[in-house]
C-alpha angles and dihedrals in degrees: 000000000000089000094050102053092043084059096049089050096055092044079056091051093051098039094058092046096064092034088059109022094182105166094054082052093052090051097051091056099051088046086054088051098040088057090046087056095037091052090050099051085050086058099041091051088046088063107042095058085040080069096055092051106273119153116228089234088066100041090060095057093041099053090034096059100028109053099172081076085070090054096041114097121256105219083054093052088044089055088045091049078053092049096054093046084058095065093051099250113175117243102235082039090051098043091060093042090054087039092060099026115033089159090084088074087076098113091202090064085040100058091043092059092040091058087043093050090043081059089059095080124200099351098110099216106210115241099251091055085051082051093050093037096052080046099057101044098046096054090045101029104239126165128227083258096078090049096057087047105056088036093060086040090057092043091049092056085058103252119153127242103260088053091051094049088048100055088046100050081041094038123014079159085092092074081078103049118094122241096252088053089060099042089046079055098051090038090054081051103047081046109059087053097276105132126206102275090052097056084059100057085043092053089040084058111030106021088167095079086075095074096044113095130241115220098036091035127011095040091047087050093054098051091050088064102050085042083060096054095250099128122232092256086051096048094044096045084049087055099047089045092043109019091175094070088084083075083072096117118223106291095004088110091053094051094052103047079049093059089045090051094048092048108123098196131117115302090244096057089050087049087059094044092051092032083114101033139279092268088063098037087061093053092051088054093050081049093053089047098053090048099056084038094055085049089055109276115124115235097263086056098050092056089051095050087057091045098059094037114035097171092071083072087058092051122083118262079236091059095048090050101048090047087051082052093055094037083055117036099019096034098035095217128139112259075232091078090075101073080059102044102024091155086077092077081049107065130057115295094210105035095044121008100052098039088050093047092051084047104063095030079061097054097034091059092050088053094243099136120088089197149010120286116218132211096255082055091051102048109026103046109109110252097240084052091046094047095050094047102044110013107032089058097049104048087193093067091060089092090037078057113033096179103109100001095079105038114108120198106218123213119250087202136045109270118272091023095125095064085071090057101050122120121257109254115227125191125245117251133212090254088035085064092038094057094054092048097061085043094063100033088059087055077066 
């Protein structure tokens, strides 16, 4: 009996447990809530960055990757936004700094630099070295000390203000160097002829060389350029005209004069290419290839790329990126085309690239291509070519156009001049007829 009943109680247990199961829906319900907090707090912290000049496109992606955003408390992300404001950030300026370090909204870190930048006196550090400065201690964790140190150590060696608020809005990596690593870097300068106000102007416009260092990087440089021909008064008048061709890494140089040497193009376009020497036509080329690199080319690709088109050396770095711009986001073709059609960096942006490209988007949005038109198509076809196959068939491209629609041939000679000029007509005789007959008749 006492088993039994003992049986019949735990079926009723159990029965009871699967008929209400009251914790799963506890828990339900605090998840529900939890969401709807958590979603309100989402919308409440889109706004207030909205306010301060945030896109919704960006939001999305900020909230979406850095959830600690989500925990942190609004009216303290609201005082850090303030805090920023404070130093003059510009707000497109703010917004990117935010966007790739969000880091910087902690209002404990905040507060810390903003007592450290109220100790530097007088300087007037420019926003965007207080941007630089805040983004480069939050990713590596450095403390105002270090600021104040490397800022009385550059204002020991006698630099003036604007040089020591320009290497640390180029290079706030200095607040990590040691004060014997500065001084070996001035002392490698002073020692090749530059003289003090030089290295200003060098730091002013390259702050970067400060962190290169000087037996693995800046000596071995050196001696490849006087291994190269190129004399010590040469080399050191370069650097003080173009500081940033110590970025030059070891062999670079070589490689590019060996690409100039090896270019198989007319002798007026290499006169222009060497107009200023052999020494500044191989740092333009290190300059091209970093450019297509930084847009995705290896750098295999890049020299090719100069190789087959030599005219893209002559153009300004401004001009290649700006027709990379249009290739990518208005074209809608791979940068890898241009190993391809390399000859597209080579001719005119605004004669030829762009009136070709209205051209075909035109056609191609009545329907009237059979096919696709790629890019060498598009490019290397002759004008007059181009214009016969896509523009002379479609009299409303002429003004898309505008090559041979607009030209006018004027006339040398009144109109109607040339009827005064004609030949008197004279008409054929009998004998006239007869005679050419037997003429031809003798050919015969």
């Amino acid at each position: 009996m006492a088993a039994r009943f003992l049986l019949n109680r735990a079926a009723l247990y159990q029965y009871l447990s699967f008929a209400n199961p009251k914790p799963q829906f506890l828990s339900s319900v605090q998840f529900s809530q939890q969401s709807h907090t958590q979603g309100r707090k989402h919308i409440s912290l889109a706004n207030l960055l909205q306010r301060y000049g945030f896109p919704s496109s960006v939001l999305r992606n900020l909230l979406a990757t850095n959830h600690f955003l989500l925990s942190s408390d609004s009216h303290d992300i609201e005082k850090s936004l303030g805090i920023l404001l404070s130093f003059r950030i510009p707000q497109k300026s703010l917004v990117s700094l935010i966007s790739d370090c969000p880091g910087v909204l902690e209002l404990e870190f905040l507060k810390k630099w903003k007592v450290g930048f109220s100790k530097s006196g007088n300087l007037g550090l420019p926003p965007m070295a207080i941007k630089s400065i805040l983004e480069y201690a939050r990713r590596f964790q450095t403390d105002p000390d270090g600021f104040q140190r490397s800022l009385g150590l550059l204002k020991g060696l006698g630099f003036t203000q604007g040089t020591v608020s320009r290497v640390l809005e180029g290079f706030p990596g200095v607040m990590m160097l040691r004060e014997s690593e500065i001084e070996r870097r001035i002392e490698f300068l002073l020692s090749i002829g530059i003289p003090m106000e030089g290295i200003q102007c060098i730091l002013h416009s390259f702050p970067e060389v400060l962190g290169y260092g000087v037996e693995n990087r800046l000596i071995p440089l050196l001696d490849e350029f006087g291994n190269l021909g190129f004399g010590k008064d040469f080399v050191r008048k370069e650097i003080v005209r173009e500081p940033e061709i110590l970025r030059l890494e070891l062999g670079e140089l070589s490689r590019c004069l060996q690409l100039l040497r090896s270019l198989k193009c007319r002798e007026r376009i290499k006169e222009q290419i060497f107009n200023e020497g052999a020494f500044r036509a191989g740092f333009e080329v290190k300059l091209r290839v970093d450019c297509l690199c930084k847009h995705g080319l290896l750098r295999r690709e890049a020299f090719t790329v100069l190789w087959k088109e030599p005219r893209v050396i002559m153009y300004k770095l401004e001009e290649i990126e700006r027709k990379i711009d249009f290739l990518v986001k208005k074209m809608k073709f791979n940068v890898g085309c241009l190993i391809e059609v390399p000859e597209y960096l080579g001719v005119n942006f605004e004669k030829q690239i762009v009136p070709r490209y209205n051209v075909i988007e035109y056609l191609e949005s009545k329907g009237a291509l059979g096919c696709e038109i790629g890019l060498g198509s598009l490019v290397k076809l002759s004008r007059l070519r181009f214009y016969n196959l896509y523009v002379k068939p479609y009299p409303e491209c002429e003004e898309l156009y505008g090559r041979f629609s607009d030209v006018h041939v004027k006339s040398r000679h009144p109109a109607g001049l040339w009827k005064l000029f004609q030949p008197p007509k004279y008409p054929d005789s009998r004998e006239d007829v007869k005679n050419m007959k037997a003429f031809v008749e003798s050919l015969v």
